[in-house]
C-alpha positions in Angstrom: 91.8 47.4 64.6 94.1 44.6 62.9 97.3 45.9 61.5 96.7 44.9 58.3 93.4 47.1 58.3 95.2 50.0 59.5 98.4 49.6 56.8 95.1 49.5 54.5 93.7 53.0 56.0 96.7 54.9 56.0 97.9 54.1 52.3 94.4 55.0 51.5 94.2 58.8 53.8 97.8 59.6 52.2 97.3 58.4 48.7 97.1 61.1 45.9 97.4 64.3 48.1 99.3 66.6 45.8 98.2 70.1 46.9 101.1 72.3 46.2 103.0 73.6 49.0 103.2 77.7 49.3 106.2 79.6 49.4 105.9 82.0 52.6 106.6 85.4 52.1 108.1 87.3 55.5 106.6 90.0 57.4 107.9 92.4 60.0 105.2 93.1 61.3 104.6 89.5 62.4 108.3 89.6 62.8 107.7 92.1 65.6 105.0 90.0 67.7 107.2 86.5 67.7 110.3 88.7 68.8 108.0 88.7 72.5 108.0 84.7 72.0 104.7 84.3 70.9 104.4 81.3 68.3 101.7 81.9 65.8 98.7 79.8 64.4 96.3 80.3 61.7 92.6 78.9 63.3 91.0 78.0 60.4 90.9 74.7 58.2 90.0 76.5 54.8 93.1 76.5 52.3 92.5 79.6 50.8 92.2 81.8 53.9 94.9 79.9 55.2 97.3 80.7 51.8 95.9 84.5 51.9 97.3 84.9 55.4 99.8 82.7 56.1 103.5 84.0 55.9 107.2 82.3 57.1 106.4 83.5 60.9 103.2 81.2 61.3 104.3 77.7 62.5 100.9 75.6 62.4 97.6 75.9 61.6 94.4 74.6 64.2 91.2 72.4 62.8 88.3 71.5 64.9 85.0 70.3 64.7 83.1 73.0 64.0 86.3 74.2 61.5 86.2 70.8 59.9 82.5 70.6 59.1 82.5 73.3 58.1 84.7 72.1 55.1 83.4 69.1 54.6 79.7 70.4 54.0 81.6 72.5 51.2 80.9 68.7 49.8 84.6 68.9 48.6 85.1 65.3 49.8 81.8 64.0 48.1 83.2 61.8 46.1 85.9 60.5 48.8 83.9 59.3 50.8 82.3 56.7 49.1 85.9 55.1 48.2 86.3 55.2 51.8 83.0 52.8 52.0 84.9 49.8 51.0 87.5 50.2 53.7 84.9 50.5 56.4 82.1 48.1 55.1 83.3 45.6 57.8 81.8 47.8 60.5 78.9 48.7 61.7 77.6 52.0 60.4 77.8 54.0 63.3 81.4 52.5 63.3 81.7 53.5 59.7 80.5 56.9 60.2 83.1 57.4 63.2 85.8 55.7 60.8 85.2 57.4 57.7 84.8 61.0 60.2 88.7 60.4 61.6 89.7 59.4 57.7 88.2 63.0 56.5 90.0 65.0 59.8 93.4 62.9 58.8 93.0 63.3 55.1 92.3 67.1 55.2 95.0 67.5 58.6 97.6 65.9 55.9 96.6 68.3 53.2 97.3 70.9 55.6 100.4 70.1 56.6 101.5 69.3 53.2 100.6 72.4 51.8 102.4 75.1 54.6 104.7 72.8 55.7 103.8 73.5 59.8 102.1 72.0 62.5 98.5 70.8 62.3 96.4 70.5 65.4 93.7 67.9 64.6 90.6 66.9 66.6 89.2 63.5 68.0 85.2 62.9 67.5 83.2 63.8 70.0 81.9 60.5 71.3 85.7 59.5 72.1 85.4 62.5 74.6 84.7 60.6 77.6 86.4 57.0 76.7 90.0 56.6 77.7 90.9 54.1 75.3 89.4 55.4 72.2 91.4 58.9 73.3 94.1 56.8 72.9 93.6 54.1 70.5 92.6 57.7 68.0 95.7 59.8 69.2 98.4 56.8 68.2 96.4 56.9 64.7 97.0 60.2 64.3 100.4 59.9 65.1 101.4 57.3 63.0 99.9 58.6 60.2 101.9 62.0 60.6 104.4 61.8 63.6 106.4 65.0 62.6 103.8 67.6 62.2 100.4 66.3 63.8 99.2 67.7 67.1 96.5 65.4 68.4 93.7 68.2 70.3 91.9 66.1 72.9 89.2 68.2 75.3 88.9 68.9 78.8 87.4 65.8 80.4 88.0 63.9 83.3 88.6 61.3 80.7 90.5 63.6 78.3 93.0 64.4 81.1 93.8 60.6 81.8 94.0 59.5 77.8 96.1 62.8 77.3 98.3 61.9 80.1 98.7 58.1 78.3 99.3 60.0 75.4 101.9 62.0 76.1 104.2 59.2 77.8 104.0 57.4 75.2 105.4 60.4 73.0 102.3 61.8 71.1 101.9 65.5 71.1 99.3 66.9 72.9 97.1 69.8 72.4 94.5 70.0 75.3 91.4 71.9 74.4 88.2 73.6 75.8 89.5 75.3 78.6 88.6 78.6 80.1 90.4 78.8 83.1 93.4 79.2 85.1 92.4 76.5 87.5 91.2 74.1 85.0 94.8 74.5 83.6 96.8 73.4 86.3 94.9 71.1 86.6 95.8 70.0 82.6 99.9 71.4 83.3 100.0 68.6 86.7 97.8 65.7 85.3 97.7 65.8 81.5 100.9 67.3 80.8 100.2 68.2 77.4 102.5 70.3 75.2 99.8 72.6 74.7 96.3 73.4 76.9 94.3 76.3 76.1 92.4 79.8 77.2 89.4 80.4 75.2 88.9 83.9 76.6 86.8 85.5 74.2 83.9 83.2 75.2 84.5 84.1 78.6 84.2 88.0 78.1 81.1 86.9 76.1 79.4 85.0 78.7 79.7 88.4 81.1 78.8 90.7 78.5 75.9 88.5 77.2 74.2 87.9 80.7 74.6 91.4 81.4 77.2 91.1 84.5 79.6 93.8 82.8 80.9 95.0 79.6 83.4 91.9 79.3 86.3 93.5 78.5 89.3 92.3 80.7 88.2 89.0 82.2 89.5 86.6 79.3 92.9 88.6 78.9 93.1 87.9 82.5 92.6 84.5 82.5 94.7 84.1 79.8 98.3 85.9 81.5 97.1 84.2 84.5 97.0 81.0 83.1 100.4 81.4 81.4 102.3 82.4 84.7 101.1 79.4 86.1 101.6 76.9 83.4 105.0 78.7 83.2 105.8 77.5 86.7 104.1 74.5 86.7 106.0 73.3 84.2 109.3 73.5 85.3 108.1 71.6 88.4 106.7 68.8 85.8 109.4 69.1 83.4 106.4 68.7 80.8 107.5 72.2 78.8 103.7 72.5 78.6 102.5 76.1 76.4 100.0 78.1 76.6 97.7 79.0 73.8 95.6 82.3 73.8 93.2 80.5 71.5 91.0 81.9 68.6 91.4 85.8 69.2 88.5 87.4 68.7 89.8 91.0 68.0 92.8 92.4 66.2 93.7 94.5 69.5 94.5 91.2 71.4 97.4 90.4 69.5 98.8 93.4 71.5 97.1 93.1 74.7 98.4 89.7 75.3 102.0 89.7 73.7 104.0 87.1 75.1 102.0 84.8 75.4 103.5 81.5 74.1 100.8 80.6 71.4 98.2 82.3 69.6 95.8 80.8 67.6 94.2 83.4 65.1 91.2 83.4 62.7 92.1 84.4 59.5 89.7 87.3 60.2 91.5 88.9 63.3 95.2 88.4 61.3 94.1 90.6 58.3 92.4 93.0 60.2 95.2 93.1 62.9 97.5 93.5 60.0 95.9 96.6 59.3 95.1 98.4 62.0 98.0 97.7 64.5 101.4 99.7 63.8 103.4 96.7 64.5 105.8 97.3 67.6 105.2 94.8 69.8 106.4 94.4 73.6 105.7 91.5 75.9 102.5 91.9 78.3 102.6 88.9 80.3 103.4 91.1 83.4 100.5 93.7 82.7 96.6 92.9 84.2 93.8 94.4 82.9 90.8 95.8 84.9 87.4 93.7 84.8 84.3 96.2 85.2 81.6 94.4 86.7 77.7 95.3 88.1 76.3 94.0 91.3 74.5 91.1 89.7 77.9 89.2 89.4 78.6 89.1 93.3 78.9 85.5 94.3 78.9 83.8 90.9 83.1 83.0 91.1 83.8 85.1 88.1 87.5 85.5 89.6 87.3 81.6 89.1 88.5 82.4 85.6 91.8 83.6 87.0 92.3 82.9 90.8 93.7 79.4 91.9 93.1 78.4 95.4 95.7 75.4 96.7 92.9 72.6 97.1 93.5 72.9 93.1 96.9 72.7 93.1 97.5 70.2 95.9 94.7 68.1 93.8 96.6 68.1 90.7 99.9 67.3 91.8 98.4 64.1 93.7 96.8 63.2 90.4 99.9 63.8 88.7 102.2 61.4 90.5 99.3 58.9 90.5 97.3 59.3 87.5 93.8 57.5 88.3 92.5 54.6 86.0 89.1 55.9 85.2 87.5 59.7 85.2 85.2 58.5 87.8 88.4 59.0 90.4 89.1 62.7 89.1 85.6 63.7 89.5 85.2 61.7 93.3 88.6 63.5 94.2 87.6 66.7 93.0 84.8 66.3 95.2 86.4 65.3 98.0 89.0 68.5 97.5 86.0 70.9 97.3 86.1 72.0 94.5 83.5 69.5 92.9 82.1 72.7 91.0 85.0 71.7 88.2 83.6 68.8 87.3 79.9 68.7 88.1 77.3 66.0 88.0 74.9 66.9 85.3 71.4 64.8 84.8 70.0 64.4 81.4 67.9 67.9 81.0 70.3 69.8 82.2 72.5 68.6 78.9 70.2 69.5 76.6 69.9 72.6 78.3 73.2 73.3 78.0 73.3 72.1 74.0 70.4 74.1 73.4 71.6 77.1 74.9 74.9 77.0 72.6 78.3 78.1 73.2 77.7 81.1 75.4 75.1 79.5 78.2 72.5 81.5 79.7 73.0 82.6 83.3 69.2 82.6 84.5 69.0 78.7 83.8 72.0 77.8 85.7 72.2 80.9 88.5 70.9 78.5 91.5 73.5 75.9 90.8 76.3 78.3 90.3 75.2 80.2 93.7 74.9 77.0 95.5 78.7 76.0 94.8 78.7 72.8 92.7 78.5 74.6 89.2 81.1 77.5 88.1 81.3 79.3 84.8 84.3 78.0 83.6 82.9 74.3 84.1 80.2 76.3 82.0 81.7 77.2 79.6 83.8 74.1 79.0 80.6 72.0 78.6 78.9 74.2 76.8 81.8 74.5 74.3 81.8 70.4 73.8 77.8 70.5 73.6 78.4 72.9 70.4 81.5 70.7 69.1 79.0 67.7 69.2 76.2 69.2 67.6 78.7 70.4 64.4 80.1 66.9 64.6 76.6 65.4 63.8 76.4 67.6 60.9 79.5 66.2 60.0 78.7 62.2 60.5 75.1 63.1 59.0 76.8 63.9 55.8 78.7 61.4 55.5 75.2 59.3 56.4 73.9 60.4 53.5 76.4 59.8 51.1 77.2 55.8 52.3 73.2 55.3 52.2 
């Protein structure tokens, strides 16, 4: 992109934004949970849940694809886009769509931030999800256009770790996303060294209680203190001050069970309702472990992959670290060659669509032989299955905007 196009781009995503900013109101109750150290996040990209819940504890708020669409098909930016047309003409349309999809994330990030005055993770497209440089060429976008309060979200990828990595030395924050395990984060805290990687746990007491291998209650909290002890660690070794996020809680009665945890990122949903419910004393539990019930049919599908990390991981992410590869083909040939090519999987072209069709929580009987076999795992699951469904919301998102550029 020519300088002069992008001067052009961002005058245009920051023109006219005049959404007045909130006053935030305290609240000891809140007061009480980020006095364990727990920084917390609204998950949600709608302004008036946002304003309904936000208060002067909350620090940022967290967009994504599926939280973006989800505005955008409100058809509040109907009119926008069209302007946005003449700035992309140029291109070709599956170019413009892709253009006029990061000036709609920007546009509505910078409303965001304008209006509560925090932090604003935003999210790359999904076809940028396994291309280093557009990883890259997309974060420095986003940073220029709001340096102080953007937090660029980039997922788990074996080319997401190596743009995220660029990223980062080059100063952009970093918020890597669409992981569900311990091991996958060090592998994020070593490589990527973001300043913030993610535990998505309630999808992983989902997939056991869904498939029938236990109740679920337990395993994400699990994975989730696990995953902050290590990154704790890890960190000081790296010198990266990665956090950890417990992201989108799914219940009010995690905000206790996982106090202490550095982030949270909460629906609007859980925050009212935890609001209500809990008494407001909090106490850090990042020493405490919960139990995880499971039956017989789990034995031998790695379900303590979620939280245990063996030292091939480790010893693979710290030679990764100090010599970051040029291209996620090396990740995944190393991971393979460290034994634990079950992280990142080669997957032909049914198995994806499988794995979109099956949406975000995938179905055990369809991938049981491969996990049993020892070159699938649920986490690695999980992760894919989560971009499959951030993918299909994206194309509701860059169909719109196909139908409103004709």
């Amino acid at each position: 992109m020519s300088k002069n196009y992008n001067e052009k781009l961002t005058a245009f995503i920051r023109a006219g934004i005049d959404d007045k900013p909130v006053t935030p109101r305290y609240d000891p109750f809140w007061q009480s949970l980020r006095s364990t150290g727990t920084e917390l996040w609204l998950d949600t990209g709608d302004m008036d849940e946002a304003e309904a819940n936000w208060t002067a504890e909350m620090t940022a708020l967290t967009t994504n694809n599926t939280l973006l669409n989800n505005e955008i098909q409100k058809g509040i930016y109907d009119s926008f886009v069209p302007q946005a047309l003449e700035l992309v003409s140029h291109l070709t349309i599956n170019e413009q769509v892709k253009e006029i999809a990061f000036i709609l994330n920007a546009r509505h990030g910078l409303r965001l931030a304008k209006k509560f005055g925090g932090m604003v993770s935003v999210e790359l497209h999904t076809d940028t999800a396994y291309d280093i440089d557009a990883i890259v060429s997309y974060g420095l976008r986003y940073r220029e256009l709001c340096p102080e309060q953007f937090i660029v979200k980039v997922p788990y990828t074996p080319e997401g770790l190596i743009g995220a990595r660029l990223l980062h030395d080059m100063g952009v924050r970093i918020n890597l996303t669409l992981e569900f395990s311990t091991r996958q984060n060090v592998l994020v805290t070593l490589i990527a060294r973001p300043d913030y990687l993610n535990v998505f746990l309630g999808r992983i007491g989902a997939f056991i209680a869904d498939n029938k291998l236990g109740d679920g209650s337990g395993a994400g909290e699990n994975a989730l203190l696990a995953s902050q002890s290590w990154v704790t660690r890890l960190s000081a070794e790296t010198g990266s001050k990665t956090r950890q996020i417990a992201a989108s809680l799914r219940n009010y009665t995690q905000l206790d069970l996982l106090a202490g945890a550095d982030v949270y990122t909460i629906p609007p949903k859980v925050a009212a309702a935890g609001r209500k419910s809990l008494g407001g004393l909090f106490e850090s539990r990042l020493a405490q472990r919960y139990d995880v019930p499971l039956n017989d049919d789990a034995a031998g599908l790695g379900i303590e992959k979620f939280w245990e990390v063996p030292d091939s991981v480790v010893e693979l992410g710290r030679q990764l670290g100090k010599e970051v590869p040029a291209y996620g083909e090396e990740i995944v040939a190393k991971a393979h060659e460290a034994g634990v090519g079950d992280m990142f999987p080669v997957m032909d072209p049914e198995e994806k669509e499988c794995i979109a069709a099956e949406g975000k929580i995938p179905v055990l009987s369809s991938w049981k032989e491969r996990i049993l076999s020892g070159n699938l795992s649920p986490d690695t699951l999980l992760t894919l299955a989560g971009l499959a469904s951030f993918t299909a919301d994206q194309k509701q998102l860059d169909d719109r905007i196909r139908g409103l550029i004709g």
